[in-house]
C-alpha positions as CSV (number, residue, x, y, z in Angstrom):
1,X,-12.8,-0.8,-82.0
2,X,-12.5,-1.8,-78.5
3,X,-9.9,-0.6,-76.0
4,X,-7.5,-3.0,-74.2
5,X,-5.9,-2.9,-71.1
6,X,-2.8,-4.3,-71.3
7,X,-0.2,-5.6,-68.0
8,X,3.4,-6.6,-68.4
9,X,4.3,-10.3,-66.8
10,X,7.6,-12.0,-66.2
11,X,8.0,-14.7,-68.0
12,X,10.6,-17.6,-67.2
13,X,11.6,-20.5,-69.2
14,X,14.6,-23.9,-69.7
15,X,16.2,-23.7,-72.4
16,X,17.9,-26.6,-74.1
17,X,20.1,-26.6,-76.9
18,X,21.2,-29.6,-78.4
19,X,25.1,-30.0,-79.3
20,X,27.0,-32.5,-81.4
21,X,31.0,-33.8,-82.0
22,X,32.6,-36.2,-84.0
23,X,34.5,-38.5,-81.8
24,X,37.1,-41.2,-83.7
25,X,37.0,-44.1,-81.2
26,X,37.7,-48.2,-81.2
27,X,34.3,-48.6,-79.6
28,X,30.8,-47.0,-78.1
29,X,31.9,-47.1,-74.9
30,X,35.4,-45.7,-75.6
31,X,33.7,-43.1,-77.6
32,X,31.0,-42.5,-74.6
33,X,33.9,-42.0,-72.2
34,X,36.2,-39.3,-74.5
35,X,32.5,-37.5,-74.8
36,X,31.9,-37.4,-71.0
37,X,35.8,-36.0,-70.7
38,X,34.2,-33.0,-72.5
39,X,30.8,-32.8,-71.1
40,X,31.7,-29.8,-68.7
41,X,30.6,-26.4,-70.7
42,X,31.8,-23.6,-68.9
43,X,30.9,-19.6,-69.4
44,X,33.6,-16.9,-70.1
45,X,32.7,-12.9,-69.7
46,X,28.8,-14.3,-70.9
47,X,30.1,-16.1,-73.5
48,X,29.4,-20.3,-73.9
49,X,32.5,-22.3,-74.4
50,X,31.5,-25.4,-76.0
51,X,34.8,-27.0,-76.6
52,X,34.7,-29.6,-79.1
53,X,30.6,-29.4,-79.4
54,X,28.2,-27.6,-82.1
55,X,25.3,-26.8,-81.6
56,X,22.4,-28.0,-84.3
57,X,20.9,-25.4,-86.3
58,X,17.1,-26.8,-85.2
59,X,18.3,-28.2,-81.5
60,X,17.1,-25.4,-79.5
61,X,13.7,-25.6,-77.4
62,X,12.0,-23.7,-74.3
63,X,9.7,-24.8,-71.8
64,X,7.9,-21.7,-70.0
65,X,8.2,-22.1,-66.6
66,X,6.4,-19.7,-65.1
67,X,4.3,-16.7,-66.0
68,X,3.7,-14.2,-63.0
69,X,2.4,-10.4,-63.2
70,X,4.8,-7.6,-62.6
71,X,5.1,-6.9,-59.2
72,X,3.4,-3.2,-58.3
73,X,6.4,-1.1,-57.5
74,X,4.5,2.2,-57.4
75,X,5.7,2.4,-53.6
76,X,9.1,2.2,-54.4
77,X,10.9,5.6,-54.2
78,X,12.5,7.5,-57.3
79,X,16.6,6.5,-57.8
80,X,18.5,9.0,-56.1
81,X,21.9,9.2,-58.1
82,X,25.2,9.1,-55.9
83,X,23.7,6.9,-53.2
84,X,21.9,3.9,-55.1
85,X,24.4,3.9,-57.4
């Protein structure tokens, strides 16, 4: 059995999650323009508001960004509670 030295790295990533909504329009362009009305997502207390969209059960994908090593904080001093809180 061989022993492994293991080291803990950030890891970043984009997410993208693919949404959907019905839209009862006259025309494509019509319906483009009521869409683009909505197109502003906002977040509440962490929470996604997606309005009138749904997300699709398989939309979701990640690109990793960027993998880096843990920065080496054994120089940092210990917490000292009542002043770093």
């Amino acid at each position: 059995m061989t022993d492994k030295t293991y080291k803990t790295y950030n890891v970043e990533a984009k997410g993208t999650i693919k949404l959907w909504m019905d839209v009862e329009a006259s025309s494509q362009e019509e319906a483009e323009a009521l869409a683009e009305k909505c197109a502003l997502l906002k977040f509440h207390e962490r929470i996604l508001d997606t309005g009138p969209w749904r997300p699709l059960h398989d939309g979701y994908t990640l690109e990793i960004t960027s993998v880096q090593p843990e920065p080496d904080r054994s120089c940092m001093r210990p917490f000292i509670p009542g002043y770093d809180d």
